[in-house]
KEVO-120429 format. One line per field, with one value per residue: residue in three letters; x, y, z of N, C-alpha, C in turn. Coordinates in steps of 0.001 Angstrom, whole numbers, plus 524288, in hexadecimal, padded with zeros to 5 digits. Example, Ala and Ser with C-alpha at 12.3 -4.5 7.8 and 13.67 -1.06 7.14 Angstrom:
2
residu = c(Ala / Ser) $
n.east = c(83386 / 83232) $
n.north = c(7E9C6 / 7F736) $
n.up = c(81E78 / 81BA8) $
ca.east = c(8300C / 83566) $
ca.north = c(7EE6C / 7FBDC) $
ca.up = c(81E78 / 81BE4) $
c.east = c(83390 / 83264) $
c.north = c(7F31C / 8001E) $
c.up = c(81E78 / 81EBE) $
***
This chain:
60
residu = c(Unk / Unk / Unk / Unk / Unk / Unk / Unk / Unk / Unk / Unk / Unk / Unk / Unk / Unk / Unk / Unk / Unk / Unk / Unk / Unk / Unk / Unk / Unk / Unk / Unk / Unk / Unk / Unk / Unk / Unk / Unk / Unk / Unk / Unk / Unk / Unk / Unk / Unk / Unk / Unk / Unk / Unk / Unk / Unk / Unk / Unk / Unk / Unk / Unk / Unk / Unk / Unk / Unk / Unk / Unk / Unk / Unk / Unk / Unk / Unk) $
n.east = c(54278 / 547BA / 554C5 / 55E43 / 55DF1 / 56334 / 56280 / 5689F / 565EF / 559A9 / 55815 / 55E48 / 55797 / 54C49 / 5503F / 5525A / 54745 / 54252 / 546FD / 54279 / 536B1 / 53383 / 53226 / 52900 / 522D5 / 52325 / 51E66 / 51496 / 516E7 / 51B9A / 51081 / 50C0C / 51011 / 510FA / 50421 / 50408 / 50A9E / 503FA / 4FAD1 / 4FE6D / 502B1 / 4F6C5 / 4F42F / 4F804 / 4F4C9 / 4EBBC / 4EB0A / 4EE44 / 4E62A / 4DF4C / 4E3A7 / 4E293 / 4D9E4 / 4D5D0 / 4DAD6 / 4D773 / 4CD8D / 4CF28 / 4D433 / 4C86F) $
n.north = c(6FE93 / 704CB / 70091 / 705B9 / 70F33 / 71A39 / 7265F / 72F12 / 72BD4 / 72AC9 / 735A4 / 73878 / 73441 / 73957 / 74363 / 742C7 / 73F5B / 74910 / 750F6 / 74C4F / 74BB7 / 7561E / 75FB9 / 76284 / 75805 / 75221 / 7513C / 74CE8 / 7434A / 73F1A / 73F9C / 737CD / 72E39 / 72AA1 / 72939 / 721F2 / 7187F / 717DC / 71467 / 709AD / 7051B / 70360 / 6FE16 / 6F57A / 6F095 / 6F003 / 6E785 / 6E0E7 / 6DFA2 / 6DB3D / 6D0EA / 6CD09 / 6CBAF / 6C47B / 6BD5C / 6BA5C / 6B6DB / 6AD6C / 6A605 / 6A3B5) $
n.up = c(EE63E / EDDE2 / EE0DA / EDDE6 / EDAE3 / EDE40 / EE688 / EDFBB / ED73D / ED5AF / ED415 / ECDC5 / EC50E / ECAF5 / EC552 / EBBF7 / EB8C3 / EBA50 / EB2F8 / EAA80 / EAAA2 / EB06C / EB948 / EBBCA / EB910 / EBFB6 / EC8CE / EC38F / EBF04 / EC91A / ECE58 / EC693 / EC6C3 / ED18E / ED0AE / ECA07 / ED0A6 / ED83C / ED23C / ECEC2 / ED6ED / EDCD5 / ED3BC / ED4BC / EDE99 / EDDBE / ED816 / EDD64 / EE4D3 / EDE67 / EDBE0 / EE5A9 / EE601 / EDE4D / EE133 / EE91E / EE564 / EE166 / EE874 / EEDC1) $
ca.east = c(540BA / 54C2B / 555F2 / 562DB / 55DC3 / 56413 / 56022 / 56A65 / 5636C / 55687 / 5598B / 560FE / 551D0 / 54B16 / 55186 / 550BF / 541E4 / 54251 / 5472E / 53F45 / 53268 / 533F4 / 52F3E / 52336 / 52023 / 524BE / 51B3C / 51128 / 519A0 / 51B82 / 50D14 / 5085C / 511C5 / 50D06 / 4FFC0 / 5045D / 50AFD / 4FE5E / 4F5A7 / 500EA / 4FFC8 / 4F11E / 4F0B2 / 4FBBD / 4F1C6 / 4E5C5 / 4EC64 / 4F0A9 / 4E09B / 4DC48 / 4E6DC / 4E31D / 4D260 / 4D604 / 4DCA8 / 4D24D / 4C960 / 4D293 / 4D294 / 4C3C4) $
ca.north = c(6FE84 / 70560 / 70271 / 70754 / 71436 / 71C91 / 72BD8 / 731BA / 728CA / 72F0A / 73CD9 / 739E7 / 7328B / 73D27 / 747E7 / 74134 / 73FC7 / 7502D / 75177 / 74973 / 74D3B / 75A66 / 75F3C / 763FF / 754E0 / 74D61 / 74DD7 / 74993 / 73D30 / 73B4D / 73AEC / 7334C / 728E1 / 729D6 / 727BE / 71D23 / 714E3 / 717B8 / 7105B / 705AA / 701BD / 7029F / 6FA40 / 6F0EF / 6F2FA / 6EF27 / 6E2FB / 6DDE5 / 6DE2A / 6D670 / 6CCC0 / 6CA73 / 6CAB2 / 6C064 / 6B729 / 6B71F / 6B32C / 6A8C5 / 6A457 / 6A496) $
ca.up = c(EE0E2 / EDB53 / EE3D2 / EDCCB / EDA19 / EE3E6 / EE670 / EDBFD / ED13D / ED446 / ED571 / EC6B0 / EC308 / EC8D1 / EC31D / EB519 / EB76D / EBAA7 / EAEAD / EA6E3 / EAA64 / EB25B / EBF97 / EBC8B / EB7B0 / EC3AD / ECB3F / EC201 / EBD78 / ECEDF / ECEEA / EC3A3 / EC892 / ED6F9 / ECD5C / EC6C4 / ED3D0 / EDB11 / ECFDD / ECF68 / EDCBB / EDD8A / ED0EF / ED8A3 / EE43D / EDC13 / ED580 / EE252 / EE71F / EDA40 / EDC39 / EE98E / EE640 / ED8DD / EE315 / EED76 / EE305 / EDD7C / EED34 / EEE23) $
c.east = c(5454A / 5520A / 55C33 / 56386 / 55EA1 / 562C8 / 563F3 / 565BE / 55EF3 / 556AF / 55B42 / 559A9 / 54E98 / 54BC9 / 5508F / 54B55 / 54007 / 5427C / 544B2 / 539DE / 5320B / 531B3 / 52B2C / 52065 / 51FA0 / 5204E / 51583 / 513B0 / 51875 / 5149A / 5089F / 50C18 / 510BA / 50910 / 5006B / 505C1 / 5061C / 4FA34 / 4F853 / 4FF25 / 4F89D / 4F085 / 4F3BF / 4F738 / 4EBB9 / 4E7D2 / 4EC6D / 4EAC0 / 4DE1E / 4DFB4 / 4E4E9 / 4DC49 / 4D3F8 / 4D81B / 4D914 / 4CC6A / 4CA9E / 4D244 / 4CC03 / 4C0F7) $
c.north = c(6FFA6 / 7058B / 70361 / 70CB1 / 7171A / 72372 / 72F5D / 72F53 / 72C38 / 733BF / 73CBC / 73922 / 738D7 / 7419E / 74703 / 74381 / 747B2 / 7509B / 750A3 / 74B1D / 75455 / 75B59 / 76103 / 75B7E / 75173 / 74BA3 / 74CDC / 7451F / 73B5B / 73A75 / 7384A / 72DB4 / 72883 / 72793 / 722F9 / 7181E / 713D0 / 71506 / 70B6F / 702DF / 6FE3C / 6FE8B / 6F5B2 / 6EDD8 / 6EEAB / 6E960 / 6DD7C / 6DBFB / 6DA11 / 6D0EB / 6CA72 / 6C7E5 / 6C364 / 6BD1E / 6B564 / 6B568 / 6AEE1 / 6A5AA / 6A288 / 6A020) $
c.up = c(EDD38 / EDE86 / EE3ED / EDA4F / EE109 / EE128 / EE1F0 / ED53A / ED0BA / ED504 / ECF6B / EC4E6 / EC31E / EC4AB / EBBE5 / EB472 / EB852 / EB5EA / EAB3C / EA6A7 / EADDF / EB613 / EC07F / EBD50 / EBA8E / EC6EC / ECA20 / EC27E / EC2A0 / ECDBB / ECCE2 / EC3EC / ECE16 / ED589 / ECE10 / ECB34 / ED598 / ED6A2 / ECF80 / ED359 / EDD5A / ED91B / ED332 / EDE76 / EE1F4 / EDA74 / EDA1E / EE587 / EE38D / EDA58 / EDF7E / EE721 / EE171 / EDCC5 / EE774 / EEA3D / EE103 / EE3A0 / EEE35 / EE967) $
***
């Protein structure tokens, strides 16, 4: 995905995002984006079932 970020880069990233929001706040932010992938997918997930149902009626 990123694949010219090497381990000094994030360690600088993290440490920004420390800063920025603080360490009480982290691990809300981790997991209302855990949240947020997990309804991605599922709506990736759900799209991918109506695609298939809309073409076996276009077949039919």
């Amino acid at each position: 995905m990123l694949p010219n970020i090497g381990w000094g880069e994030l360690l600088v990233i993290l440490l920004v995002v420390l800063l920025l929001f603080g360490a009480k706040r982290l691990p809300e932010i981790g997991k209302a984006l855990g949240r947020s992938i997990g309804a991605f997918k599922e709506g990736l997930k759900d799209g991918e079932q109506e695609s298939k149902a809309s073409e076996d009626k276009e077949k039919k």
